[in-house]
mmCIF entry with sequence, helices, sheets and N, C-alpha, C, O atoms, coordinates in Angstrom:
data_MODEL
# 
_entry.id   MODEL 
# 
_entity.id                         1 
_entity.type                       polymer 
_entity.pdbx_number_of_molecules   1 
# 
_entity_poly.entity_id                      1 
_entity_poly.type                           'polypeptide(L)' 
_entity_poly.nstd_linkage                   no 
_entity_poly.nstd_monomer                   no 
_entity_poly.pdbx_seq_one_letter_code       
;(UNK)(UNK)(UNK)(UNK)(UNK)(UNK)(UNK)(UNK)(UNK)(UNK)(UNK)(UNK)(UNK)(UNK)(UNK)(UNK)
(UNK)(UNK)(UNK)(UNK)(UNK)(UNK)(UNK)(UNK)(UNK)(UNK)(UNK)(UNK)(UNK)(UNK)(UNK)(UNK)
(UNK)(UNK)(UNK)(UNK)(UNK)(UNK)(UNK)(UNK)(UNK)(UNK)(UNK)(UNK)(UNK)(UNK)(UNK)(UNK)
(UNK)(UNK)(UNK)(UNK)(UNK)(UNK)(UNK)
;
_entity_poly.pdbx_seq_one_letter_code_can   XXXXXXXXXXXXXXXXXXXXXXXXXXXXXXXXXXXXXXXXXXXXXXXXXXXXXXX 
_entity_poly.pdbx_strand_id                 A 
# 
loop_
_entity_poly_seq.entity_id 
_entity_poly_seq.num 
_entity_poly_seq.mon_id 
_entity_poly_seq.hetero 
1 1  UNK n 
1 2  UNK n 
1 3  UNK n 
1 4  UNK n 
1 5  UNK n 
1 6  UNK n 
1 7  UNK n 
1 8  UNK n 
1 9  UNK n 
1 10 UNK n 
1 11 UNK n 
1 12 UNK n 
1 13 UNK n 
1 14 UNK n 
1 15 UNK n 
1 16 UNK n 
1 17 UNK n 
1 18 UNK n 
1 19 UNK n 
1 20 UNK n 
1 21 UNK n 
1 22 UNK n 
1 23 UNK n 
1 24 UNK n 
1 25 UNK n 
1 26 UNK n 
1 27 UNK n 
1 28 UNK n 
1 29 UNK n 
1 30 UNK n 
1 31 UNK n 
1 32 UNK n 
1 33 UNK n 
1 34 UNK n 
1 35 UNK n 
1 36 UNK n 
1 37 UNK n 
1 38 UNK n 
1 39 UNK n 
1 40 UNK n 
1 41 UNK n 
1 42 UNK n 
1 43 UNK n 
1 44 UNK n 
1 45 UNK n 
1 46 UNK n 
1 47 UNK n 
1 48 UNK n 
1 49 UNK n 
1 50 UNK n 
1 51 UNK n 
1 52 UNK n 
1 53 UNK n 
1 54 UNK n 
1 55 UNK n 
# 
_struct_asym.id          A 
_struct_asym.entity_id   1 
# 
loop_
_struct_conf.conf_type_id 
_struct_conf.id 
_struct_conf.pdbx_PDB_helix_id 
_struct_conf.beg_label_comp_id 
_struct_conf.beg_label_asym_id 
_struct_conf.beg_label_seq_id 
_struct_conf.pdbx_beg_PDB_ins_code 
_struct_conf.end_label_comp_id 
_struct_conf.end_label_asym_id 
_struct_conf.end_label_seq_id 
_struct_conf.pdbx_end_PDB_ins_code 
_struct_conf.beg_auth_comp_id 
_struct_conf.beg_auth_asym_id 
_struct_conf.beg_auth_seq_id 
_struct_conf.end_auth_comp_id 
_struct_conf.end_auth_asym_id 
_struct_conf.end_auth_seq_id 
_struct_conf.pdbx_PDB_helix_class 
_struct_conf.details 
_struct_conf.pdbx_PDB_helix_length 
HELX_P HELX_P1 AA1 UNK A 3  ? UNK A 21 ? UNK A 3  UNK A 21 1 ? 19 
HELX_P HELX_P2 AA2 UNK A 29 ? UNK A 35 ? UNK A 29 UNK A 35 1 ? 7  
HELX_P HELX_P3 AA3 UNK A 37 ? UNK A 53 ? UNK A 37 UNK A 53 1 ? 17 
# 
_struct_conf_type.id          HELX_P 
_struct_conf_type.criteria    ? 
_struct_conf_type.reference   ? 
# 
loop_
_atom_site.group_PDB 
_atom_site.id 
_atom_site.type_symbol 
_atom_site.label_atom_id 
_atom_site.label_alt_id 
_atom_site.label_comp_id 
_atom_site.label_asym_id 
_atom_site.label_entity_id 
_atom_site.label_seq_id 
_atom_site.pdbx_PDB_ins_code 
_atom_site.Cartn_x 
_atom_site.Cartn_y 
_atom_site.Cartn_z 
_atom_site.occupancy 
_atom_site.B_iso_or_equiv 
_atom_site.pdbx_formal_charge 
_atom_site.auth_seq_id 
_atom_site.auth_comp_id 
_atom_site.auth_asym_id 
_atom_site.auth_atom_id 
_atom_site.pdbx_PDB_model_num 
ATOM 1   N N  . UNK A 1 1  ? 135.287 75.036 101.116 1.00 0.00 ? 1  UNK A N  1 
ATOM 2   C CA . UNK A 1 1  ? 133.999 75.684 100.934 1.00 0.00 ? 1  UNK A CA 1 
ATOM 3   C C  . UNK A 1 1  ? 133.496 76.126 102.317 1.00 0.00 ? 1  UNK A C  1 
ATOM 4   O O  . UNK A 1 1  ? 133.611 75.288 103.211 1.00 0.00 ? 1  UNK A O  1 
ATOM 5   N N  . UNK A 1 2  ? 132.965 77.296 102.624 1.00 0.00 ? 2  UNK A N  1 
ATOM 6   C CA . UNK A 1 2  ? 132.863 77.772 103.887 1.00 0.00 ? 2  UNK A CA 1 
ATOM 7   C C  . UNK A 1 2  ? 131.455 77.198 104.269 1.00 0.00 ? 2  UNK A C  1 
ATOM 8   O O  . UNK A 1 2  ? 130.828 76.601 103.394 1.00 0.00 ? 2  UNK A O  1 
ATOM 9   N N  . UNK A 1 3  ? 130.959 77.331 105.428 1.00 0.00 ? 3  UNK A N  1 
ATOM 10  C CA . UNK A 1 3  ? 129.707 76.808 106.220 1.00 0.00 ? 3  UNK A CA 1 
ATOM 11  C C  . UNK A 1 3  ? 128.537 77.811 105.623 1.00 0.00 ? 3  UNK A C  1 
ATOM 12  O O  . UNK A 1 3  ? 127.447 77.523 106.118 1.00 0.00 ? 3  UNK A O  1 
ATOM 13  N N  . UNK A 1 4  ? 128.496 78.518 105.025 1.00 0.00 ? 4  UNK A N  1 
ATOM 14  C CA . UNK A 1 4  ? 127.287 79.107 104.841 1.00 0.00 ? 4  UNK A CA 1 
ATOM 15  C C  . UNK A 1 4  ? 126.835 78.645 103.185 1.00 0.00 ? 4  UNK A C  1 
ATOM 16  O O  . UNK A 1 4  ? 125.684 78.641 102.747 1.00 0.00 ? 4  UNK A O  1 
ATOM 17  N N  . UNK A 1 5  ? 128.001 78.293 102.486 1.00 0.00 ? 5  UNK A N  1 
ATOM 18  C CA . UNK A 1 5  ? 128.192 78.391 101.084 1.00 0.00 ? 5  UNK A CA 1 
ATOM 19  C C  . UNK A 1 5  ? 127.421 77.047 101.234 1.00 0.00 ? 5  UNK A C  1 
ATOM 20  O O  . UNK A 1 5  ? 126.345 77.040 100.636 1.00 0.00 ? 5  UNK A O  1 
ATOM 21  N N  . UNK A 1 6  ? 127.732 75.945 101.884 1.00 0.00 ? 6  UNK A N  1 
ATOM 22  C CA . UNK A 1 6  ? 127.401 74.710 101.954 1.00 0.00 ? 6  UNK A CA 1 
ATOM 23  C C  . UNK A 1 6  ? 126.156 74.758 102.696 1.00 0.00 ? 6  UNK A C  1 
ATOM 24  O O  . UNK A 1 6  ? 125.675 73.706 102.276 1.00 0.00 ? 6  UNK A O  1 
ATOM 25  N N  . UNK A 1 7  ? 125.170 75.279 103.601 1.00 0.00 ? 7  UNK A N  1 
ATOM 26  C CA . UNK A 1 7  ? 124.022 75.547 103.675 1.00 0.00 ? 7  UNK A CA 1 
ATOM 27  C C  . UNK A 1 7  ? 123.471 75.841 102.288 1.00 0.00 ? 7  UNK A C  1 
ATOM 28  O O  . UNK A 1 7  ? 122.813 75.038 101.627 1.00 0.00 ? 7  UNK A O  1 
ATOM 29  N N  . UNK A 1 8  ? 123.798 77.048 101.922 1.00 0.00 ? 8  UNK A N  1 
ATOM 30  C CA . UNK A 1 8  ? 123.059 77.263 100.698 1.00 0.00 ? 8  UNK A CA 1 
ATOM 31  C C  . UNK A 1 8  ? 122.974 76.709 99.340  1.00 0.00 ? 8  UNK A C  1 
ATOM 32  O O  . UNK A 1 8  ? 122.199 76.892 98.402  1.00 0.00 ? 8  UNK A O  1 
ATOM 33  N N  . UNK A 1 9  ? 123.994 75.988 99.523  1.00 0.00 ? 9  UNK A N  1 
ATOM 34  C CA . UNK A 1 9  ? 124.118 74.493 97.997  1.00 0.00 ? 9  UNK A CA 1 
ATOM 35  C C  . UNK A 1 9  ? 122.727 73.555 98.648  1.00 0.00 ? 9  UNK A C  1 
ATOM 36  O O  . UNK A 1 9  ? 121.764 73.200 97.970  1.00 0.00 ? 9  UNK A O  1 
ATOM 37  N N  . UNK A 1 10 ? 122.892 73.323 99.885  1.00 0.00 ? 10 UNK A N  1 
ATOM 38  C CA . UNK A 1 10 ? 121.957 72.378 100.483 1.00 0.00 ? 10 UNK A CA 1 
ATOM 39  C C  . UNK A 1 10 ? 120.680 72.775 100.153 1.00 0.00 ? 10 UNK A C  1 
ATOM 40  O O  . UNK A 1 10 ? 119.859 72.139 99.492  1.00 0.00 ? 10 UNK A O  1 
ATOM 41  N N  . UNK A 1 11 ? 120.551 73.974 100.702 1.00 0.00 ? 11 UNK A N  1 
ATOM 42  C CA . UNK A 1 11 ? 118.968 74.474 100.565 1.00 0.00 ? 11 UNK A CA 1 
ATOM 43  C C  . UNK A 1 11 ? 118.838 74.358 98.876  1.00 0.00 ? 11 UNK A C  1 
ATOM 44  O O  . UNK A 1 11 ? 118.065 73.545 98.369  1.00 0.00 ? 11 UNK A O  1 
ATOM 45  N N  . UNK A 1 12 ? 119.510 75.078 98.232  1.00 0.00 ? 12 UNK A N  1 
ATOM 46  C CA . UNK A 1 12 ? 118.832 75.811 96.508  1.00 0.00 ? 12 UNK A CA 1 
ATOM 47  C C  . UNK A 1 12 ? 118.626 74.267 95.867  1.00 0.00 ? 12 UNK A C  1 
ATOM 48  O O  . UNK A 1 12 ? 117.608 74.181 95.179  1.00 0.00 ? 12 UNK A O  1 
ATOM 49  N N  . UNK A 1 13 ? 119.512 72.894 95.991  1.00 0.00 ? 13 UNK A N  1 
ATOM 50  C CA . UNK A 1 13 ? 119.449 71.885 95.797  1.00 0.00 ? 13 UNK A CA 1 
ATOM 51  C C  . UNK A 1 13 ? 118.043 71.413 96.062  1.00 0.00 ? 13 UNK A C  1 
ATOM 52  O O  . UNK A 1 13 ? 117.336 70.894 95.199  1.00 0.00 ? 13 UNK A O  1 
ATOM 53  N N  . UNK A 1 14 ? 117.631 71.657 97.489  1.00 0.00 ? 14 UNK A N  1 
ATOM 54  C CA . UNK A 1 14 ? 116.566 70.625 97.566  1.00 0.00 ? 14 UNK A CA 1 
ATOM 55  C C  . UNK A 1 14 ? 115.230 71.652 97.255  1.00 0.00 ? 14 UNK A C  1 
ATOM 56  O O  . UNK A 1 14 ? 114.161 71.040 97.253  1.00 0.00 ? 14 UNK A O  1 
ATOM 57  N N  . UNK A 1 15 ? 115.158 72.727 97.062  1.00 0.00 ? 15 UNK A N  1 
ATOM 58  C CA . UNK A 1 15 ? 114.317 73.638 96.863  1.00 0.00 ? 15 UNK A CA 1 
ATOM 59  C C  . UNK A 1 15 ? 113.722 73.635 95.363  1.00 0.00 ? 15 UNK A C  1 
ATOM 60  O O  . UNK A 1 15 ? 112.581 73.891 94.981  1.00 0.00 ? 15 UNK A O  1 
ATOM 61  N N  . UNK A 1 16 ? 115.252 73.136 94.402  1.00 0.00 ? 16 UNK A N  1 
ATOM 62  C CA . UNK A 1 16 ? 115.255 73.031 92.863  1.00 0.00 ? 16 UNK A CA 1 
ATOM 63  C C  . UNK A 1 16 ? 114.138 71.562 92.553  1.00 0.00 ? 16 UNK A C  1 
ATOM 64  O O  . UNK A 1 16 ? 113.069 71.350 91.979  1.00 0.00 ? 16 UNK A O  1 
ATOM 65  N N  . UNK A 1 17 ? 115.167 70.787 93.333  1.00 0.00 ? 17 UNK A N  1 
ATOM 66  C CA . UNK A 1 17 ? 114.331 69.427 92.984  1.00 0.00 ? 17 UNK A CA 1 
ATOM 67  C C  . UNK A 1 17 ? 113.129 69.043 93.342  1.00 0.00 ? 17 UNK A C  1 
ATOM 68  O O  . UNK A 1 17 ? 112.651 68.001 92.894  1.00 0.00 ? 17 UNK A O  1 
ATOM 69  N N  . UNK A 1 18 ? 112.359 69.959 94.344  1.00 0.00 ? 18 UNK A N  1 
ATOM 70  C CA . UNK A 1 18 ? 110.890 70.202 94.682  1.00 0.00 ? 18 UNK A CA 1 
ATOM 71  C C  . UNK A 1 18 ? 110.515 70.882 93.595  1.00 0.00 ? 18 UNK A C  1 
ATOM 72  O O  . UNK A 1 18 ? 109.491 70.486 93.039  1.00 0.00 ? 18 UNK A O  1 
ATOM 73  N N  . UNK A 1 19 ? 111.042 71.746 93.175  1.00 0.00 ? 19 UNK A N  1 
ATOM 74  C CA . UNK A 1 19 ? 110.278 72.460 92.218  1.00 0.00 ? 19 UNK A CA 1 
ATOM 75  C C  . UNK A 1 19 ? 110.581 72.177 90.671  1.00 0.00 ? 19 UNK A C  1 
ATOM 76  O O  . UNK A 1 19 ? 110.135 72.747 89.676  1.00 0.00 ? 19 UNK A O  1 
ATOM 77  N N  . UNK A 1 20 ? 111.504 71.088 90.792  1.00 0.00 ? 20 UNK A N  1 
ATOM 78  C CA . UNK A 1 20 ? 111.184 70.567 89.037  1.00 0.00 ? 20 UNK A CA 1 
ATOM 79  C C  . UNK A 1 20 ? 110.205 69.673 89.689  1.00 0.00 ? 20 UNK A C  1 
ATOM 80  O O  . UNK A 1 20 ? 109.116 70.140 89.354  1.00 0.00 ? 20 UNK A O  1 
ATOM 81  N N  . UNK A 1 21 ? 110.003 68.660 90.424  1.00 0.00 ? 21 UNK A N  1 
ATOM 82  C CA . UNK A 1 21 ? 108.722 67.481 90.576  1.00 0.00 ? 21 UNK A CA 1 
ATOM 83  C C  . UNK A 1 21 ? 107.877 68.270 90.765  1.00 0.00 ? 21 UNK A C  1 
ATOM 84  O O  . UNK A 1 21 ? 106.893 67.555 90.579  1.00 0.00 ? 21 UNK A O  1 
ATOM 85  N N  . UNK A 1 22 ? 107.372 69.540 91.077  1.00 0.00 ? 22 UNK A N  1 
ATOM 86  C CA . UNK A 1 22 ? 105.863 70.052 90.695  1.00 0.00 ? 22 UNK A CA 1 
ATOM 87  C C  . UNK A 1 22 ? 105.577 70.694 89.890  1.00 0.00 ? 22 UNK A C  1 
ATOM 88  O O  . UNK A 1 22 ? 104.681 71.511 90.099  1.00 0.00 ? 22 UNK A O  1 
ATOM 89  N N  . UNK A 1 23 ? 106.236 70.618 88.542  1.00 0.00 ? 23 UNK A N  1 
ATOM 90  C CA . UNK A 1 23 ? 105.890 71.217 87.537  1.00 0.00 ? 23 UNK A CA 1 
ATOM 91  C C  . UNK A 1 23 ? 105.566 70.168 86.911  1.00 0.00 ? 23 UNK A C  1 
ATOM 92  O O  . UNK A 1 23 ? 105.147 70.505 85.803  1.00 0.00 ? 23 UNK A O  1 
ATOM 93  N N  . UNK A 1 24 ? 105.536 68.826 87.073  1.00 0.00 ? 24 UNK A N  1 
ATOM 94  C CA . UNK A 1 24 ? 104.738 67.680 87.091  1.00 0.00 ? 24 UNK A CA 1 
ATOM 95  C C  . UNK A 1 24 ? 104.082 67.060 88.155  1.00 0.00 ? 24 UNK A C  1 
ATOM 96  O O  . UNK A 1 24 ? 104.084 65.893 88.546  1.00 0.00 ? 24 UNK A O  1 
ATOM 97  N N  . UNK A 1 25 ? 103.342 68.393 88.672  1.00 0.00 ? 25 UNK A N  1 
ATOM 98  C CA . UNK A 1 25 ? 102.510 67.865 89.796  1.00 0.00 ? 25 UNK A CA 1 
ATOM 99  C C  . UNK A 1 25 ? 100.965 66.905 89.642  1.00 0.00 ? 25 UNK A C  1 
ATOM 100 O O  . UNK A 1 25 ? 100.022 67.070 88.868  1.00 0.00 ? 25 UNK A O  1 
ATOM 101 N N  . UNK A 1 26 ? 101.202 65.802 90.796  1.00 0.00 ? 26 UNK A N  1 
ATOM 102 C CA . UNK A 1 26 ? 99.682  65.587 90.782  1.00 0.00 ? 26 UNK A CA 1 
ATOM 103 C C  . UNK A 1 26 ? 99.377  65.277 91.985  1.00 0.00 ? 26 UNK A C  1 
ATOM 104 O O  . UNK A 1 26 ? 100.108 64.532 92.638  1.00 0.00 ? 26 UNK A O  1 
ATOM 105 N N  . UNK A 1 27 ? 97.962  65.928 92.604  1.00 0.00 ? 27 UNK A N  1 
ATOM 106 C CA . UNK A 1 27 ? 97.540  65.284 93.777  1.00 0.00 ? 27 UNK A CA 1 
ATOM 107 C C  . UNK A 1 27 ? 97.629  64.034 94.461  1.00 0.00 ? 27 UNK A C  1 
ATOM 108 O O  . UNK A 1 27 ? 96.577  63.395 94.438  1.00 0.00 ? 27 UNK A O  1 
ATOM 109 N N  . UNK A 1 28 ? 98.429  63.589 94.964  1.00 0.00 ? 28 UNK A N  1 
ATOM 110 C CA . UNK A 1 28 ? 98.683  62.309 95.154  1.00 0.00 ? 28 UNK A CA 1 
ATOM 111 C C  . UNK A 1 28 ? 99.030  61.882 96.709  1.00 0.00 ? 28 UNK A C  1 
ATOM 112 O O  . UNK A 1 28 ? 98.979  62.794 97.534  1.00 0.00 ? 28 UNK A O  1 
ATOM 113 N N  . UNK A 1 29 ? 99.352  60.671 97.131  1.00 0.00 ? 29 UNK A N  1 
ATOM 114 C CA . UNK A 1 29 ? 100.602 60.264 98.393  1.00 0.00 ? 29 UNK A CA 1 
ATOM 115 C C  . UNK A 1 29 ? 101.487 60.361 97.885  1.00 0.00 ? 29 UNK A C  1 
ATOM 116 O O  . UNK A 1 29 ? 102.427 60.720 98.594  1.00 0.00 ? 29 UNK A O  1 
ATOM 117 N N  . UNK A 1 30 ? 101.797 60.121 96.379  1.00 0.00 ? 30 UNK A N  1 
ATOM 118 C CA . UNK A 1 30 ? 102.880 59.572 96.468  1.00 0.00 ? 30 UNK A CA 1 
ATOM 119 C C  . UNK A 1 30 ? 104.129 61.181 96.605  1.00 0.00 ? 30 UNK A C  1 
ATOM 120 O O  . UNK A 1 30 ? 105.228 61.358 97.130  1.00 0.00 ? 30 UNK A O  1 
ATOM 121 N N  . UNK A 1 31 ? 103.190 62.025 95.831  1.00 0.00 ? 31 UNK A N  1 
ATOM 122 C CA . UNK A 1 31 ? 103.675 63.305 95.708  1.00 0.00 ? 31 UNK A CA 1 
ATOM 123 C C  . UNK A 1 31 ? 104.018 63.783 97.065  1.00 0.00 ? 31 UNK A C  1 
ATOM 124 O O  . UNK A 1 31 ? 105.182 64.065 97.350  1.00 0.00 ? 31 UNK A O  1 
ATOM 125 N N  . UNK A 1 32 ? 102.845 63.904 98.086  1.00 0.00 ? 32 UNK A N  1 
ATOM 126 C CA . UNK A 1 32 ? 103.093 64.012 99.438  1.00 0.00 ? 32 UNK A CA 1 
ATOM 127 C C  . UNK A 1 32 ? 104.963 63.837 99.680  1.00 0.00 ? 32 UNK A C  1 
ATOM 128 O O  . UNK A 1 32 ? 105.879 64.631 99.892  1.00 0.00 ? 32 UNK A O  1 
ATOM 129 N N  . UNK A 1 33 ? 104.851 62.391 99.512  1.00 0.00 ? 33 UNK A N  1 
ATOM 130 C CA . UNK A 1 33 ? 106.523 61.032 99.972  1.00 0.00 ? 33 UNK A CA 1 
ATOM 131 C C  . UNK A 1 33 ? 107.324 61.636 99.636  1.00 0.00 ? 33 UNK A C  1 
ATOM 132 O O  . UNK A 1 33 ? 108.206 61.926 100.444 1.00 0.00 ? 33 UNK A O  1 
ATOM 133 N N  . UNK A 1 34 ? 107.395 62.124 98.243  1.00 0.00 ? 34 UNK A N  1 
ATOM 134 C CA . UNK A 1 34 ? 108.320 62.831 97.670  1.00 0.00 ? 34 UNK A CA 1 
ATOM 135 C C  . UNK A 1 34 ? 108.913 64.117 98.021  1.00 0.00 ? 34 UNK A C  1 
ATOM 136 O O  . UNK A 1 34 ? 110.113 64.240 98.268  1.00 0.00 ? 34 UNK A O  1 
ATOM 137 N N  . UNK A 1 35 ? 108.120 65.020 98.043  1.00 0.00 ? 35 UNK A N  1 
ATOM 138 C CA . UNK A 1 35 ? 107.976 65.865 98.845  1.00 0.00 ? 35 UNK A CA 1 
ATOM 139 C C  . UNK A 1 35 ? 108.852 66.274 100.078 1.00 0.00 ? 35 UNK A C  1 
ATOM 140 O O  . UNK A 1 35 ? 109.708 67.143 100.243 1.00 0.00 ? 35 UNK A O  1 
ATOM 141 N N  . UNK A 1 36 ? 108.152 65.043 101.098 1.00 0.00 ? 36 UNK A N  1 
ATOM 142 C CA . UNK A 1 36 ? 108.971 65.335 102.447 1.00 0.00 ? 36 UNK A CA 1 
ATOM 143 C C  . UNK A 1 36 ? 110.131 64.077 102.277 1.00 0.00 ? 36 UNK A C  1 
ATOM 144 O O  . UNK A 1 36 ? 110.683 63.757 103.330 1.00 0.00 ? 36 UNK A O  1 
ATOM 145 N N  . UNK A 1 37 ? 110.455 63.498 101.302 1.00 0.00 ? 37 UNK A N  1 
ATOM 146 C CA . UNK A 1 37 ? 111.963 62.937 101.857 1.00 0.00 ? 37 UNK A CA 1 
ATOM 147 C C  . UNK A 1 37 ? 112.801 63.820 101.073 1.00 0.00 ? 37 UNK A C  1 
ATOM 148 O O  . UNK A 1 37 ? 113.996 63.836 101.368 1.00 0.00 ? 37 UNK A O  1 
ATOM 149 N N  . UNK A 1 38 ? 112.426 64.502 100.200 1.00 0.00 ? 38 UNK A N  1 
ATOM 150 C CA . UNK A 1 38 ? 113.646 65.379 100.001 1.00 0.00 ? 38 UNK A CA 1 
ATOM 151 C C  . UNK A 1 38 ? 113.603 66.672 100.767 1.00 0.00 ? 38 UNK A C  1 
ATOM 152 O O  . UNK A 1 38 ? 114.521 67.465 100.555 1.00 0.00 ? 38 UNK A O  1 
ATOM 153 N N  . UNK A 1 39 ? 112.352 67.100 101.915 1.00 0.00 ? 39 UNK A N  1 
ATOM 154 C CA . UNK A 1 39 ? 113.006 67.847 103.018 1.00 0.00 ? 39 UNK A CA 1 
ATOM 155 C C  . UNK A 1 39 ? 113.577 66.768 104.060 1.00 0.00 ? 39 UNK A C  1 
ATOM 156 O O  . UNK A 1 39 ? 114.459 67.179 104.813 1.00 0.00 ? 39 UNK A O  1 
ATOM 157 N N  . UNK A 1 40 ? 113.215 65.579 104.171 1.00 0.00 ? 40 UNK A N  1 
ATOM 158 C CA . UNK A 1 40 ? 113.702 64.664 104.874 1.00 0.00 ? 40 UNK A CA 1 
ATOM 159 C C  . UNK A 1 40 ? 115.600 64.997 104.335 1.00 0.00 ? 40 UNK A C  1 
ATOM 160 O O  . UNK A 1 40 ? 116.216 65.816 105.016 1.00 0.00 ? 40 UNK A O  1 
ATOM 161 N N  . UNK A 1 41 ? 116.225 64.414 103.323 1.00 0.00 ? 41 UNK A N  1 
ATOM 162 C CA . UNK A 1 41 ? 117.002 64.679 102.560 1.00 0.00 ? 41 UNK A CA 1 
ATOM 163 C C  . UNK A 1 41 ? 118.015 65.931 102.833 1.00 0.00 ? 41 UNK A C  1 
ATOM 164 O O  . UNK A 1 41 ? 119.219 65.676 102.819 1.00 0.00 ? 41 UNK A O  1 
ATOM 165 N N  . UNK A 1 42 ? 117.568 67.333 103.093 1.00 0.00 ? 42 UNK A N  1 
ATOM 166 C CA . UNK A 1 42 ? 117.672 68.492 103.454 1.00 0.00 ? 42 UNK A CA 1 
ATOM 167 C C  . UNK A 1 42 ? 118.096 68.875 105.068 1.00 0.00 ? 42 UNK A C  1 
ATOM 168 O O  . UNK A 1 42 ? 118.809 69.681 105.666 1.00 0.00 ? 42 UNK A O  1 
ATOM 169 N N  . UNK A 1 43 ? 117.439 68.074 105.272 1.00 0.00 ? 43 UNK A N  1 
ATOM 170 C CA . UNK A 1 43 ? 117.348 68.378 107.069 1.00 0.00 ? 43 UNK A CA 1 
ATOM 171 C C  . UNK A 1 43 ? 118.331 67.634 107.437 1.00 0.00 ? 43 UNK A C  1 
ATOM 172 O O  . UNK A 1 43 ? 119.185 68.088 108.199 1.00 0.00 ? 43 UNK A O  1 
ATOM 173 N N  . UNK A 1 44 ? 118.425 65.566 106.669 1.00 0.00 ? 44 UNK A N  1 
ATOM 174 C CA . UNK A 1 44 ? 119.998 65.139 107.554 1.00 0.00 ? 44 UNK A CA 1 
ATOM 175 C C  . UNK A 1 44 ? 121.222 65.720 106.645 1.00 0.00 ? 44 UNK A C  1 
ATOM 176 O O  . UNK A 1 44 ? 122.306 65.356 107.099 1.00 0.00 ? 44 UNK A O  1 
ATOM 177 N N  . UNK A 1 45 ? 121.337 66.638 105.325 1.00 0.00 ? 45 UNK A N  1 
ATOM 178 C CA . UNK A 1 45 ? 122.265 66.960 105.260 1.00 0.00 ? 45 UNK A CA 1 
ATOM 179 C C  . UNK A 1 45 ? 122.681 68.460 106.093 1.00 0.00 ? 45 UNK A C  1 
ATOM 180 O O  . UNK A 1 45 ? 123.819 68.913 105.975 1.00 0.00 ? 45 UNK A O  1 
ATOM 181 N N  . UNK A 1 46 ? 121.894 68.985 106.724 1.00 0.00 ? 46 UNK A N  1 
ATOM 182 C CA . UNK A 1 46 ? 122.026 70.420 107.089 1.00 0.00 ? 46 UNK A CA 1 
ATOM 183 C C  . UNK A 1 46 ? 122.554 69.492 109.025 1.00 0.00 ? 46 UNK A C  1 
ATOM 184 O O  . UNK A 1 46 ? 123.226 70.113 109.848 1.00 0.00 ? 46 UNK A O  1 
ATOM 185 N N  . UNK A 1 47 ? 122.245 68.620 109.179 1.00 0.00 ? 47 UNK A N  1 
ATOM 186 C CA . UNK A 1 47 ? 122.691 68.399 110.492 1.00 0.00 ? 47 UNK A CA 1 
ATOM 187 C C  . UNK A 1 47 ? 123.843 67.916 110.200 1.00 0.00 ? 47 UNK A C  1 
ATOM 188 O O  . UNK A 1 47 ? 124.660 67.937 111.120 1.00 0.00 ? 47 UNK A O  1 
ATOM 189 N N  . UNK A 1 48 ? 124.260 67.377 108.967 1.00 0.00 ? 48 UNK A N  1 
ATOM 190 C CA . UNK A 1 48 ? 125.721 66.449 108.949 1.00 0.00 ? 48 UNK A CA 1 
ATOM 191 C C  . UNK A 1 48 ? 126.924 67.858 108.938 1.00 0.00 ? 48 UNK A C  1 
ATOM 192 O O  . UNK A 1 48 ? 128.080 67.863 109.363 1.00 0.00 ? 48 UNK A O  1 
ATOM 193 N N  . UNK A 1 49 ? 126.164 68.933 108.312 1.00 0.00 ? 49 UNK A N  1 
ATOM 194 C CA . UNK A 1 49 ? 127.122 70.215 108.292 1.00 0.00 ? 49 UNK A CA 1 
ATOM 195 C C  . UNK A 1 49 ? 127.120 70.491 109.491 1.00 0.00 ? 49 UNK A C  1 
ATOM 196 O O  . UNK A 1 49 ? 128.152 70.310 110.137 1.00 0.00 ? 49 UNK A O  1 
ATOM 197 N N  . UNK A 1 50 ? 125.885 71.034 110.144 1.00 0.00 ? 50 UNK A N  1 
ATOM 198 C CA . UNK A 1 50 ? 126.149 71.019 111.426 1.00 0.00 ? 50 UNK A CA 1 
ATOM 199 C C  . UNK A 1 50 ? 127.362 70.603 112.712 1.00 0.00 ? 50 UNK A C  1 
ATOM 200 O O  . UNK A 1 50 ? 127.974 71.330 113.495 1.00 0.00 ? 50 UNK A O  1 
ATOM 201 N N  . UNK A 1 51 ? 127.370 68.841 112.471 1.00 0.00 ? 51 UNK A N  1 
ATOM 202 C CA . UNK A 1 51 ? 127.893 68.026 113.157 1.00 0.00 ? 51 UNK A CA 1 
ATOM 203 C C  . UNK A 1 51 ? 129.489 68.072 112.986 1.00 0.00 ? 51 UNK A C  1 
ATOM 204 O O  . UNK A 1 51 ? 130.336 67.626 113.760 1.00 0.00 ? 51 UNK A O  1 
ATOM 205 N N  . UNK A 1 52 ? 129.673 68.748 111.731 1.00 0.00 ? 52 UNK A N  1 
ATOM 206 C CA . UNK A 1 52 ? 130.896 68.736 110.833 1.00 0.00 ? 52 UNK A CA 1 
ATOM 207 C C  . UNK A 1 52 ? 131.447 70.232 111.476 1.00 0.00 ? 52 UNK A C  1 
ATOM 208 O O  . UNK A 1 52 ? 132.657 70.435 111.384 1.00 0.00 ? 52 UNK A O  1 
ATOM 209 N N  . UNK A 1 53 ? 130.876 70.937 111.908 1.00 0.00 ? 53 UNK A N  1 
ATOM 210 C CA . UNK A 1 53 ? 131.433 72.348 111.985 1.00 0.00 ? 53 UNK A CA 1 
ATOM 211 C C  . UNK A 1 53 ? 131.336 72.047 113.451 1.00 0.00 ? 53 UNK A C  1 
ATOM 212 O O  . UNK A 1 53 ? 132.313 72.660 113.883 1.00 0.00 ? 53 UNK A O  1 
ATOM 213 N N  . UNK A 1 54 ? 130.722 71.445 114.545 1.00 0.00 ? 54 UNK A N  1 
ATOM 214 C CA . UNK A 1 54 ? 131.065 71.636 116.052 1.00 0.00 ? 54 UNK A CA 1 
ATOM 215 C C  . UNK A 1 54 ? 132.435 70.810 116.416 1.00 0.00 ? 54 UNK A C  1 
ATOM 216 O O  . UNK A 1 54 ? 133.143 70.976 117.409 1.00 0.00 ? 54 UNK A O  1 
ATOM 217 N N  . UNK A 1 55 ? 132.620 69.858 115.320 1.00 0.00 ? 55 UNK A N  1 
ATOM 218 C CA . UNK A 1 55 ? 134.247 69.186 115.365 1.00 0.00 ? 55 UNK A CA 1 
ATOM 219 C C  . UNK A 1 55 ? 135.120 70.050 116.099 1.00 0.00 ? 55 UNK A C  1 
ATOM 220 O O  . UNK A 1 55 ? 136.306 69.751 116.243 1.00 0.00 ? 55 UNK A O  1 
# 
């Protein structure tokens, strides 16, 4: 699978699963948490590609 293909599984993945949890949104923290660990989530898999392609 080439390096861009695998960026973009990464991104549409974590972009999807933000946007099924706010179609049961509620003002919350907890929503906040959620939120940023799946850009949390996003960000160490986009560095592990990263780390994987300067090999």
């Amino acid at each position: 699978m080439s390096k861009e293909l695998k960026v973009s599984y990464a991104l549409l993945k974590c972009v999807n699963q933000i946007g099924d949890y706010f179609e049961y949104w509620f003002e919350s923290e907890k929503d906040k948490k959620y939120v940023m660990s799946k850009i949390d989530d996003m960000t160490k898999h986009l560095k592990a590609l990263n780390k994987d392609e300067q090999k």
